[in-house]
MDTraj code that builds the backbone (N, CA, C; nanometers):
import mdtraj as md
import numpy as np

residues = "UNK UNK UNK UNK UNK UNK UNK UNK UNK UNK UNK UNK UNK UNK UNK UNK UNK UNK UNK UNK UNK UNK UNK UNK UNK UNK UNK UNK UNK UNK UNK UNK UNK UNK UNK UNK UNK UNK UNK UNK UNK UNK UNK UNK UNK UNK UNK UNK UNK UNK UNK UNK UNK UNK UNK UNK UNK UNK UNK UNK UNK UNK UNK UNK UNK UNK UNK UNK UNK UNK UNK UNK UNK UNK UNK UNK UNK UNK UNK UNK UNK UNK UNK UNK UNK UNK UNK UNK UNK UNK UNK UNK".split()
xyz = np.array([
    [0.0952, 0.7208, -1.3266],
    [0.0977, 0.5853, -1.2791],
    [0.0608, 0.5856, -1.1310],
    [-0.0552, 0.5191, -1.1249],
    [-0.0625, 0.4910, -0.9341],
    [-0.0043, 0.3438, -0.8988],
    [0.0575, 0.4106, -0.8413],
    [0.1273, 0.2984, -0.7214],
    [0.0726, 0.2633, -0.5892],
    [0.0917, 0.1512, -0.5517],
    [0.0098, 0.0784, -0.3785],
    [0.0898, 0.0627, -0.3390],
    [0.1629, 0.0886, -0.1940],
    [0.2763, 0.0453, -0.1034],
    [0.2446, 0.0256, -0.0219],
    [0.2145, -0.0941, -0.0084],
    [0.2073, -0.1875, 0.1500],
    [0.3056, -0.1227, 0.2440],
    [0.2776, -0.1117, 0.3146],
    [0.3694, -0.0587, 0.4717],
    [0.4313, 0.0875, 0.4410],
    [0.3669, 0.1740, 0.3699],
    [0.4263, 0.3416, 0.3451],
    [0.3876, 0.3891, 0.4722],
    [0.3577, 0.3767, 0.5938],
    [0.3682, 0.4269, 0.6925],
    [0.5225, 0.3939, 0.7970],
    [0.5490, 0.2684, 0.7326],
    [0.6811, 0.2175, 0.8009],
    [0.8345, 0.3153, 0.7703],
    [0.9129, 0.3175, 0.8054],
    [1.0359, 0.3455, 0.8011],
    [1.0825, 0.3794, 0.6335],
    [1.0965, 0.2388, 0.6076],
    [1.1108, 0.2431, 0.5047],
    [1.0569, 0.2725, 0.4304],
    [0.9064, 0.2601, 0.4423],
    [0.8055, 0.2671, 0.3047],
    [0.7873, 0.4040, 0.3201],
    [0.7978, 0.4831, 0.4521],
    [0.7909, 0.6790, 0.3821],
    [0.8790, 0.6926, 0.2842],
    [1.0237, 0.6130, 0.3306],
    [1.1138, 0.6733, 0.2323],
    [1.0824, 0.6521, 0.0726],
    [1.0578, 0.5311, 0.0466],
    [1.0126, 0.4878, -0.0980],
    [0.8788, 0.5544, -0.1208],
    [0.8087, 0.6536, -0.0731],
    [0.6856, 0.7665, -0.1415],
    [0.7533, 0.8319, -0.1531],
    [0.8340, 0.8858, -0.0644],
    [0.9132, 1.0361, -0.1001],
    [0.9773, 1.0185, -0.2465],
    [1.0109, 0.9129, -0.2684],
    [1.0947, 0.8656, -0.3700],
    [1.0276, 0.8697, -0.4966],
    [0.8919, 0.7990, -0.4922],
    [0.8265, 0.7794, -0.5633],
    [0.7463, 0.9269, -0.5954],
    [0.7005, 0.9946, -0.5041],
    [0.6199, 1.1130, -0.5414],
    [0.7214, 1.2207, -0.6030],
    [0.8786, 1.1905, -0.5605],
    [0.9675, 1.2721, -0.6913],
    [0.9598, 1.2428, -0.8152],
    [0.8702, 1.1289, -0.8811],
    [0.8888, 1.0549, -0.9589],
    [0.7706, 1.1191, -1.0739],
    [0.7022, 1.1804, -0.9881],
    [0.5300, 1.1555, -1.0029],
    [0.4403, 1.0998, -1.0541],
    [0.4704, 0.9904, -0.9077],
    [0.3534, 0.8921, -0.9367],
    [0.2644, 0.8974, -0.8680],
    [0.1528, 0.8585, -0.8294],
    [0.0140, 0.8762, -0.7767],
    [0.0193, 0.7407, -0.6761],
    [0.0331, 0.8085, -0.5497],
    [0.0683, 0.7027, -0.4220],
    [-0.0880, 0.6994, -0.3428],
    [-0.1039, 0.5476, -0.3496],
    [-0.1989, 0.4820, -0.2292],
    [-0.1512, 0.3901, -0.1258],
    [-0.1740, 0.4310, -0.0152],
    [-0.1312, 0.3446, 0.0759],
    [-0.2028, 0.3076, 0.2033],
    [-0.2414, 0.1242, 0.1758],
    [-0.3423, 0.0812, 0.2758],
    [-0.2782, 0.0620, 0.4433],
    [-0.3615, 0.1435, 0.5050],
    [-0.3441, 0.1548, 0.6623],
    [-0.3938, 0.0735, 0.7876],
    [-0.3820, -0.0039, 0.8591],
    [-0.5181, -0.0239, 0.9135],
    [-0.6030, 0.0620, 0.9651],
    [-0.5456, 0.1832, 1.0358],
    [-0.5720, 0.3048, 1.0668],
    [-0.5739, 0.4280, 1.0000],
    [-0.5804, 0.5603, 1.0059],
    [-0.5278, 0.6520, 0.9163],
    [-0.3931, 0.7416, 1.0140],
    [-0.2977, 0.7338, 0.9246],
    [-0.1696, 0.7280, 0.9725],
    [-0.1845, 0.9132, 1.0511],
    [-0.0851, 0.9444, 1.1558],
    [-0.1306, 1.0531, 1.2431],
    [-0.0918, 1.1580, 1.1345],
    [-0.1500, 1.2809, 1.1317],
    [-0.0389, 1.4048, 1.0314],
    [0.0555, 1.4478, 1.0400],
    [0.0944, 1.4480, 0.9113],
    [0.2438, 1.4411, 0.8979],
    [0.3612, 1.3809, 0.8706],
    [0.2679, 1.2274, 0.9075],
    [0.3497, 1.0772, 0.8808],
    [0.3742, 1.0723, 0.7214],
    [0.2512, 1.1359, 0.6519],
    [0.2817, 1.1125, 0.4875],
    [0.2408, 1.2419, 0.4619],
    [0.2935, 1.2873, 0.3556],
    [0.1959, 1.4016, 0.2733],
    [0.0977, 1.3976, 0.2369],
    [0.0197, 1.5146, 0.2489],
    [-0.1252, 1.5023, 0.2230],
    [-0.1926, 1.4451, 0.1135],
    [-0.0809, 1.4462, -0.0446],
    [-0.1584, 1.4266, -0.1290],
    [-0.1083, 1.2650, -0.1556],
    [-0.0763, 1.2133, -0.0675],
    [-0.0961, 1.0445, -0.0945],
    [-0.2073, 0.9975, -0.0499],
    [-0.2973, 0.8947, -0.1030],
    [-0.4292, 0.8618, -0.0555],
    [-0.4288, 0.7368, 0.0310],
    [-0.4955, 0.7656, 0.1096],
    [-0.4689, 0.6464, 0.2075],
    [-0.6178, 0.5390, 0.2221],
    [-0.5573, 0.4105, 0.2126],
    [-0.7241, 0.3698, 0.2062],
    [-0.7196, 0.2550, 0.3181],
    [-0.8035, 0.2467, 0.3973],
    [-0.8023, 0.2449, 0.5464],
    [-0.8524, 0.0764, 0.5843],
    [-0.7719, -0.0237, 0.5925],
    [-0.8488, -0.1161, 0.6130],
    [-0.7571, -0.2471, 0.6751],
    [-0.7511, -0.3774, 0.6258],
    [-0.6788, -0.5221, 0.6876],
    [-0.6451, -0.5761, 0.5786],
    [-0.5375, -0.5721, 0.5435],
    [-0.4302, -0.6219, 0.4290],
    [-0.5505, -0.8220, 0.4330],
    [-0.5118, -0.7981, 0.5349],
    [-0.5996, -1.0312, 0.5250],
    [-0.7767, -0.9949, 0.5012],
    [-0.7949, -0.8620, 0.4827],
    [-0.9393, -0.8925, 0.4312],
    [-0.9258, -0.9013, 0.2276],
    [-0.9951, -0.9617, 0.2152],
    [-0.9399, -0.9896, 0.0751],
    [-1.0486, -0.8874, -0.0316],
    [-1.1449, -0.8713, 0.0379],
    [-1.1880, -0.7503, -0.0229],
    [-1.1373, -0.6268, -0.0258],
    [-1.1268, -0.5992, 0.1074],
    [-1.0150, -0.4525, 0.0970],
    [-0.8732, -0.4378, 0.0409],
    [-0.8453, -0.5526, 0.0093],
    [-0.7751, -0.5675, -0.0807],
    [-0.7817, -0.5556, -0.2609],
    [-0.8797, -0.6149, -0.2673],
    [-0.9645, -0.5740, -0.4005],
    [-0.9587, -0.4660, -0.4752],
    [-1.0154, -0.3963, -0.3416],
    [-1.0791, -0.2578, -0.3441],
    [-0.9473, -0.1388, -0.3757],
    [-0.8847, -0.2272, -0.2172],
    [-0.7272, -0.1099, -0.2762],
    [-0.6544, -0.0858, -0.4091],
    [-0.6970, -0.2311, -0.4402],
    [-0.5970, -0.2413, -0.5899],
    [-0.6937, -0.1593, -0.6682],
    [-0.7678, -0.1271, -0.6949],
    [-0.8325, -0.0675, -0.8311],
    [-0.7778, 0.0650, -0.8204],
    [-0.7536, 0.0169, -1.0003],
    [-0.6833, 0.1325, -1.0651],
    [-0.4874, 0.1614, -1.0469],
    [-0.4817, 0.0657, -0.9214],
    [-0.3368, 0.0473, -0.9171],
    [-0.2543, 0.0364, -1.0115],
    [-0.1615, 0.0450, -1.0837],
    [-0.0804, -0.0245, -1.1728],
    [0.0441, -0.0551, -1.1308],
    [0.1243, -0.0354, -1.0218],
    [0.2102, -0.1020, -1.0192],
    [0.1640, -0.1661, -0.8671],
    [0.2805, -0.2757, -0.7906],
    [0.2724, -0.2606, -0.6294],
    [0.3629, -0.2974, -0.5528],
    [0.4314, -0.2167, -0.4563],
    [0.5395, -0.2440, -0.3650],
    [0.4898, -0.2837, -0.2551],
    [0.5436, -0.4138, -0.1833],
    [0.5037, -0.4987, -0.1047],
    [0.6038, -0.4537, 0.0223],
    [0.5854, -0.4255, 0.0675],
    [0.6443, -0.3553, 0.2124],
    [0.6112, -0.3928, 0.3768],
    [0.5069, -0.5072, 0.3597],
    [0.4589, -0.5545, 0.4656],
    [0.5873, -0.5880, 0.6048],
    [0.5236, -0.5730, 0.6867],
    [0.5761, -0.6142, 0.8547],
    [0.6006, -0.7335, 0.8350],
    [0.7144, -0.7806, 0.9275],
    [0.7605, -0.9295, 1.0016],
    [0.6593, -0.9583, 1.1077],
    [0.5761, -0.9912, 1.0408],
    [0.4243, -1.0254, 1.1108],
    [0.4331, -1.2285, 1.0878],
    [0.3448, -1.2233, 1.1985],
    [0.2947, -1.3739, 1.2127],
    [0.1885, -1.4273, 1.0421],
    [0.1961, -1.2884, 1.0245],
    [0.0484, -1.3368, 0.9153],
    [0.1114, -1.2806, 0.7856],
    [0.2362, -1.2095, 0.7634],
    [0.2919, -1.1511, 0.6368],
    [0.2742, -1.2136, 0.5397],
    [0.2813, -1.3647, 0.4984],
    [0.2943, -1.4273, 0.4283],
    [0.1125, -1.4228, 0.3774],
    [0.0247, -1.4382, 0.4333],
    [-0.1114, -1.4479, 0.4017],
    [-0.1093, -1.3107, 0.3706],
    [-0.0986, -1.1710, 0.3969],
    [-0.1133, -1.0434, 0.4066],
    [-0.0589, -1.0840, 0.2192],
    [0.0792, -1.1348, 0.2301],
    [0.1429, -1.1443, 0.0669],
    [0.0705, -1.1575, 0.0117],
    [0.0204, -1.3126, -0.0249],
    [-0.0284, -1.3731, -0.1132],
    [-0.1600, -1.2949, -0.1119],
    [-0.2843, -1.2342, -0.0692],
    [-0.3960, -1.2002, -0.1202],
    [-0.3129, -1.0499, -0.1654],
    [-0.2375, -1.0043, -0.1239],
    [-0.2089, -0.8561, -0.2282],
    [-0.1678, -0.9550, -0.3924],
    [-0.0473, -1.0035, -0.3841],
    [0.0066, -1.0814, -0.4986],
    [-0.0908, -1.1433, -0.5824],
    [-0.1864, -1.2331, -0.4837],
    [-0.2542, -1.2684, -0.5369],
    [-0.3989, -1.2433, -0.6538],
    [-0.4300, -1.0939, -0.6071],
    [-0.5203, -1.0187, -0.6870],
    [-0.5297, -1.0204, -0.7898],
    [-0.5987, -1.0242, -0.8815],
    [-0.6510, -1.0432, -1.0293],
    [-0.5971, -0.9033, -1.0672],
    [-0.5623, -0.7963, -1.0195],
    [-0.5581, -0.6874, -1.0499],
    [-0.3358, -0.6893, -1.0145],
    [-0.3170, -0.7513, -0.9598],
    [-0.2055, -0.7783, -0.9211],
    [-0.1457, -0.8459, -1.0376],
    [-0.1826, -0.9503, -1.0760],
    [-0.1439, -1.0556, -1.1317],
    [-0.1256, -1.0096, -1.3201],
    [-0.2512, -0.8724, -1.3127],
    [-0.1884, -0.8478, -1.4747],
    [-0.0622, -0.7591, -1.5005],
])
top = md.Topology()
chain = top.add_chain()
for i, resn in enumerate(residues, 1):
    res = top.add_residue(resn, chain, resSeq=i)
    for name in ("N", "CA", "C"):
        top.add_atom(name, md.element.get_by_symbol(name[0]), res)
traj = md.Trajectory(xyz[None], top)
């Protein structure tokens, strides 16, 4: 099962891969950057882009099957939400 976790670079969201890769599940997690080494284990895939672009959003989701929403207390969280939630790939 691959899983997407919004904010797996955050606090919390390392902890829920660690969690999850005991699990073994197949972790992606969108960055805007690529997180420094060490922040995650190597074999989580990181795919590098802006949660409010709605393509890279798209893009992240394929092949996803589940998704943990982990986003920041951001000015824009709520838009960041709804195009992850919102995805056709989300939504089945």
């Amino acid at each position: 099962m691959k899983i997407l976790v919004t904010g797996g670079t955050g606090t919390v969201g390392r902890e829920l891969v660690k969690v999850l890769l005991q699990r073994k599940a197949e972790i992606r997690v969108p960055a805007r950057n690529a997180p420094a080494k060490g922040v995650l284990p190597n074999h989580v895939e990181i795919a590098t882009g802006e949660l409010l672009d709605p393509v890279f959003v798209r893009q992240a989701m394929q092949g996803v099957d589940k998704l943990f929403l982990l986003n920041a207390v951001v000015a824009d969280e709520l838009t960041q939400a709804r195009l992850c939630v919102g995805s056709p790939i989300a939504c089945n």
